[in-house]
TITOR-951862 format. One record per residue: x, y, z of N, C-alpha, C in turn; residue in one letter. Coordinates in Angstrom, 2 decimals, decimal comma. Example, Ala and Ser with C-alpha at 12.3 -4.5 7.8 and 13.67 -1.06 7.14 Angstrom:
+---------+---------+---------+---------+---------+---------+---------+---------+---------+------+
|    n.xx |    n.yy |    n.zz |   ca.xx |   ca.yy |   ca.zz |    c.xx |    c.yy |    c.zz | code |
+---------+---------+---------+---------+---------+---------+---------+---------+---------+------+
|   13,19 |   -5,69 |    7,80 |   12,30 |   -4,50 |    7,80 |   13,20 |   -3,30 |    7,80 |    A |
|   12,85 |   -2,25 |    7,08 |   13,67 |   -1,06 |    7,14 |   12,90 |    0,03 |    7,87 |    S |
+---------+---------+---------+---------+---------+---------+---------+---------+---------+------+
This chain:
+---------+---------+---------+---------+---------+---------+---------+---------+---------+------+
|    n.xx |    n.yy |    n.zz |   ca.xx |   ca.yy |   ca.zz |    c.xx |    c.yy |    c.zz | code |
+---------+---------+---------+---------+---------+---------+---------+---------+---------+------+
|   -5,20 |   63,38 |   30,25 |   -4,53 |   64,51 |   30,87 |   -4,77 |   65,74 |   30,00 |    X |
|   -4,90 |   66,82 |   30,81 |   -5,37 |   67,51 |   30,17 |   -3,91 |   68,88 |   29,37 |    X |
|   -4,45 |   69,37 |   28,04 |   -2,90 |   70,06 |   27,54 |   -2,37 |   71,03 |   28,36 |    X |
|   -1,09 |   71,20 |   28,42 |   -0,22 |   72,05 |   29,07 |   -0,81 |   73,81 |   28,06 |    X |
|   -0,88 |   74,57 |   29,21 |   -1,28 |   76,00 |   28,70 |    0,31 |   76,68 |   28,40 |    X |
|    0,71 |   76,97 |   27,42 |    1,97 |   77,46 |   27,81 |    1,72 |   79,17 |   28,42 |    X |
|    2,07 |   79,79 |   29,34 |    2,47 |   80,55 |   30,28 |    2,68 |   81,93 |   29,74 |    X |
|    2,55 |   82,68 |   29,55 |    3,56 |   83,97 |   28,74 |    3,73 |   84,94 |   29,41 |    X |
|    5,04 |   85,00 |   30,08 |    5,31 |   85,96 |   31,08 |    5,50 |   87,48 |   30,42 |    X |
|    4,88 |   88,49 |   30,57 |    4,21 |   89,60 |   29,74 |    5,31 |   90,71 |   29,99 |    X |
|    5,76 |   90,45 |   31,58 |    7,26 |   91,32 |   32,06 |    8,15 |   91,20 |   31,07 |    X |
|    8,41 |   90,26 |   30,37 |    9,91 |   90,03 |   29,86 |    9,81 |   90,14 |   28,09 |    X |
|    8,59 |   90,23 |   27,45 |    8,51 |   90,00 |   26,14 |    9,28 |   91,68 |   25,72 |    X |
|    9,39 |   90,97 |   24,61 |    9,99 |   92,37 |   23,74 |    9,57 |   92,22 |   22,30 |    X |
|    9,84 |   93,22 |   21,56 |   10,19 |   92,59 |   19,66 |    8,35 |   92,12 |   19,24 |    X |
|    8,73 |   91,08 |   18,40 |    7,82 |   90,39 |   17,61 |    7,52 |   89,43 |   18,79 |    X |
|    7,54 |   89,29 |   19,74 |    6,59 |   88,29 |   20,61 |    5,74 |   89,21 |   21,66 |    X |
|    6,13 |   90,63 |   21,96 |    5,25 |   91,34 |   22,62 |    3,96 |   91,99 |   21,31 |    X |
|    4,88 |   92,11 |   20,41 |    3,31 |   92,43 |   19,49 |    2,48 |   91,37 |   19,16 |    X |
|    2,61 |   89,95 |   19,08 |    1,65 |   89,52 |   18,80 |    1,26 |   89,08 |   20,20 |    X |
|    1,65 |   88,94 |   20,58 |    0,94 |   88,82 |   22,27 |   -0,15 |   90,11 |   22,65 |    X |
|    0,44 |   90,74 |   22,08 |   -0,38 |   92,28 |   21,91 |   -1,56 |   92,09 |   21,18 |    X |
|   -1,42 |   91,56 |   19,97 |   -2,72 |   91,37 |   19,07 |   -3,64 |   90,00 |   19,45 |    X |
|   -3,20 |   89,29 |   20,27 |   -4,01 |   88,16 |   20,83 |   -5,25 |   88,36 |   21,68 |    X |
|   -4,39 |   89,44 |   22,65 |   -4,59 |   89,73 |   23,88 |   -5,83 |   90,68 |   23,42 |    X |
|   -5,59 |   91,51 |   22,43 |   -6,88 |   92,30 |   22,08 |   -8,03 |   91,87 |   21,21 |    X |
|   -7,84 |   90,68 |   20,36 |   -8,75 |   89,64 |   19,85 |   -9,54 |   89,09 |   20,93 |    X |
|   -8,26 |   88,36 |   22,01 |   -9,43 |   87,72 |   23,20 |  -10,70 |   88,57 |   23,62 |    X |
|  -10,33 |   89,92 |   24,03 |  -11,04 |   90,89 |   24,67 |  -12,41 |   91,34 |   23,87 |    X |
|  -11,87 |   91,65 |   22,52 |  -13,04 |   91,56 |   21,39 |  -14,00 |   90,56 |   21,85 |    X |
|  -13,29 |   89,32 |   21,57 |  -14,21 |   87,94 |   21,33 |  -15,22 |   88,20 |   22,70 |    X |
|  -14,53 |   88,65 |   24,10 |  -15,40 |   88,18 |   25,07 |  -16,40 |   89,09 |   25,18 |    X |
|  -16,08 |   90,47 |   24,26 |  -16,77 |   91,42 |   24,63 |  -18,63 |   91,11 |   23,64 |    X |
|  -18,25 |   90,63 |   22,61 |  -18,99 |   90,17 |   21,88 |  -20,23 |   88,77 |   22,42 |    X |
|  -19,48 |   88,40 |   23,56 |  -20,09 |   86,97 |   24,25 |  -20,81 |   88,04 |   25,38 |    X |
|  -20,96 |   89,05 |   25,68 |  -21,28 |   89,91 |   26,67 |  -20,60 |   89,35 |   28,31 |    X |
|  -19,27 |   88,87 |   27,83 |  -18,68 |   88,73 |   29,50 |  -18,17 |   89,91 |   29,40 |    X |
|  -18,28 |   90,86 |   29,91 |  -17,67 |   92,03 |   30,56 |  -16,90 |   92,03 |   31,45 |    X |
|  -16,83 |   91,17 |   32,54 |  -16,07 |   91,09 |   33,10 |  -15,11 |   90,53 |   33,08 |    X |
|  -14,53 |   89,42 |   32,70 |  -13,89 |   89,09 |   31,69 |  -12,70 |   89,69 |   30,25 |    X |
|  -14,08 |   90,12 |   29,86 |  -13,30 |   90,79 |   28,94 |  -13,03 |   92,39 |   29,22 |    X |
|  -12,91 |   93,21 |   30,51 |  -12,70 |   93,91 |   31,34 |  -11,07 |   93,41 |   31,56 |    X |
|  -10,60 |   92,49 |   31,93 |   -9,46 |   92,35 |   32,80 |   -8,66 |   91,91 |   31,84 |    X |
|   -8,84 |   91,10 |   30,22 |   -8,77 |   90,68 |   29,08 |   -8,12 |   92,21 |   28,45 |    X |
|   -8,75 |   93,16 |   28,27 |   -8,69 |   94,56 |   27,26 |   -7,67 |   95,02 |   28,54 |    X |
|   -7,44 |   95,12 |   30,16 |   -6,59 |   95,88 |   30,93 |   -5,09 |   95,30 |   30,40 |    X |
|   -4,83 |   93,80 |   30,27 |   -3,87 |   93,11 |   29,98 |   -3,34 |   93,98 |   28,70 |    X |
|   -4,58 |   93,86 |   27,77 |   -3,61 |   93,97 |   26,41 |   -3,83 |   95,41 |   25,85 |    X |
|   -4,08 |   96,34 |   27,21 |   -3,38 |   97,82 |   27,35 |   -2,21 |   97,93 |   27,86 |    X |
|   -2,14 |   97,42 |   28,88 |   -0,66 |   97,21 |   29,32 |    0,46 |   96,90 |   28,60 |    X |
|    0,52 |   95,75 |   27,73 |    1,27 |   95,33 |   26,96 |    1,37 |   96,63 |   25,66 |    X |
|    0,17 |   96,88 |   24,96 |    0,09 |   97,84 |   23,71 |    1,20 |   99,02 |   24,13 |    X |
|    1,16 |   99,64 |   25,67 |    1,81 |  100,73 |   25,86 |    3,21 |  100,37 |   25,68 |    X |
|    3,10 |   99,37 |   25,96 |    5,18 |   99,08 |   25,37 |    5,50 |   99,05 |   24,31 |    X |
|    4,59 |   99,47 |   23,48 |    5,01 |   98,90 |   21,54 |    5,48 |  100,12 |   21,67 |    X |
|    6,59 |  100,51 |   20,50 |    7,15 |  101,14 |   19,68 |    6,00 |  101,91 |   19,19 |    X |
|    6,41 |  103,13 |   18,39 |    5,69 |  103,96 |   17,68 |    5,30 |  103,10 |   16,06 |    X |
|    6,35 |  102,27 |   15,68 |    6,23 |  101,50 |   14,55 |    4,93 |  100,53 |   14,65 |    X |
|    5,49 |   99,67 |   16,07 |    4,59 |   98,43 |   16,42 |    3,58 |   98,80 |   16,46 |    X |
|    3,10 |  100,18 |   16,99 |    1,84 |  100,13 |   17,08 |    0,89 |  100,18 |   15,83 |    X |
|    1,57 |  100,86 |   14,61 |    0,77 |  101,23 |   13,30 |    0,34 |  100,25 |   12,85 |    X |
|    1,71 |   99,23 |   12,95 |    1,19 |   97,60 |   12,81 |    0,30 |   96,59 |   13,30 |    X |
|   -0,57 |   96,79 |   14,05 |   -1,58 |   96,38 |   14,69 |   -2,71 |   96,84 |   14,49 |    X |
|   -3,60 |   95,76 |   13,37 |   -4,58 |   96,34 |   12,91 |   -5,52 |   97,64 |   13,21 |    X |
|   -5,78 |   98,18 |   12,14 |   -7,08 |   98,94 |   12,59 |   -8,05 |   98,92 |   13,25 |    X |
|   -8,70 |   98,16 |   13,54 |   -9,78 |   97,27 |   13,43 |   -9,50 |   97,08 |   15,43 |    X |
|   -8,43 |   96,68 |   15,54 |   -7,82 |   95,78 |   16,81 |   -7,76 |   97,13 |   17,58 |    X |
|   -6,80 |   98,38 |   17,07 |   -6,45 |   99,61 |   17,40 |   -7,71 |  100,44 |   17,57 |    X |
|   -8,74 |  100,44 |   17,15 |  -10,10 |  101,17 |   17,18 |  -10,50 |  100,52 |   17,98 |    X |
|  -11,19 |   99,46 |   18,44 |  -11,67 |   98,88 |   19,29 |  -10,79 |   99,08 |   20,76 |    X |
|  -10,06 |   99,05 |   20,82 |   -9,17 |   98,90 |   22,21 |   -9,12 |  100,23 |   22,75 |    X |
|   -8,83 |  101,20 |   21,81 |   -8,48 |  102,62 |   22,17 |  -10,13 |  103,82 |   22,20 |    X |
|  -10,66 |  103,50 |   21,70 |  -12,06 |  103,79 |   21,12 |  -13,20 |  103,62 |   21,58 |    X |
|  -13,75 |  102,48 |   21,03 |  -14,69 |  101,95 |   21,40 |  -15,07 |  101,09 |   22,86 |    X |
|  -13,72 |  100,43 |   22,91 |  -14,01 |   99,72 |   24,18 |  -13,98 |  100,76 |   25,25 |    X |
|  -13,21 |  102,26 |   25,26 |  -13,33 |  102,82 |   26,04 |  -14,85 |  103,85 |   26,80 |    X |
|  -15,63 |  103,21 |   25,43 |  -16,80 |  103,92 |   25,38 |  -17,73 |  102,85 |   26,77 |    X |
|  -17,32 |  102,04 |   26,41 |  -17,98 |  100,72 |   27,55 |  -17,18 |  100,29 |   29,21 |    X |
|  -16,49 |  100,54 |   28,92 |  -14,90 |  100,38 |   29,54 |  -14,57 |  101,10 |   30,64 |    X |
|  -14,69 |  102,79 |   30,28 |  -13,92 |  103,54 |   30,69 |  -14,18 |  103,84 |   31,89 |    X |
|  -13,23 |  104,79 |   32,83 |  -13,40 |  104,83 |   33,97 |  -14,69 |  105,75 |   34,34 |    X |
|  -15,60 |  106,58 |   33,49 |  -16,81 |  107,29 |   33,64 |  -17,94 |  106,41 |   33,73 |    X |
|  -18,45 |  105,55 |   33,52 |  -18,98 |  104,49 |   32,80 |  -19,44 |  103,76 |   34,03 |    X |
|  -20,89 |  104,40 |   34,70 |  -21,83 |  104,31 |   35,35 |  -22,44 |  102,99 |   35,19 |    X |
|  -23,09 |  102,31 |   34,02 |  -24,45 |  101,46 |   33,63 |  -24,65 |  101,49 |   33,09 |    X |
|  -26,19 |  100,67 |   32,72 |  -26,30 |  100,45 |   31,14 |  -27,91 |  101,50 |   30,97 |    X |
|  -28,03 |  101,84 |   32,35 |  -29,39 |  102,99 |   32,41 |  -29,99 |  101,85 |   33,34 |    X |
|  -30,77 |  101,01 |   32,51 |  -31,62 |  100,22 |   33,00 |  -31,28 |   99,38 |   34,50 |    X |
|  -30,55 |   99,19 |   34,69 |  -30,01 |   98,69 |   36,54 |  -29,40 |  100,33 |   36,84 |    X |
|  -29,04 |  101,36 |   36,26 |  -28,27 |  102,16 |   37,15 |  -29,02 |  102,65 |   38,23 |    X |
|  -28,52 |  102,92 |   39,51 |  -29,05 |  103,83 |   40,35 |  -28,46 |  105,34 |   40,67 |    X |
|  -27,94 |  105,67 |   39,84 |  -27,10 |  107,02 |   40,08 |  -26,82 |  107,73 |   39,00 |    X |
+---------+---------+---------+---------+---------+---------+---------+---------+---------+------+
């Protein structure tokens, strides 16, 4: 049988279980972005924007650099809502 996934309902977290749910959520997105699933890690990085916007002004400082650059930054460079193609398939 296969293991039980435990569930994490994202509505209701608060405190120290929405931030590290926060920092998971933006590791996953890293990791997939690095595997070149984009799509994937597209809906992965939307999650753990959603969640980031609920941190505190504190919580957020607390969440690596590293995690905080990539999410806010960089991924938006790939990410963002301007963000046509990669050239080579674009038609527009």
């Amino acid at each position: 049988m296969p293991a039980k996934k435990n569930k994490v309902d994202i509505a209701t977290l608060e405190g120290e279980p929405l931030f590290k749910e926060t920092c998971r959520r933006i590791r996953v997105a890293r990791t997939l972005w690095e595997a070149h699933r984009n799509k994937a890690c597209r809906g992965e990085r939307e999650k753990a924007l959603e969640l980031y916007e609920k941190l505190t002004e504190e919580q957020k400082q607390r969440v690596p650099e590293v995690l905080r650059t990539w999410l806010r930054y960089r991924s938006e460079k790939y990410f963002g809502t301007g963000r046509k193609g990669n050239g080579a398939n674009s038609k527009g």
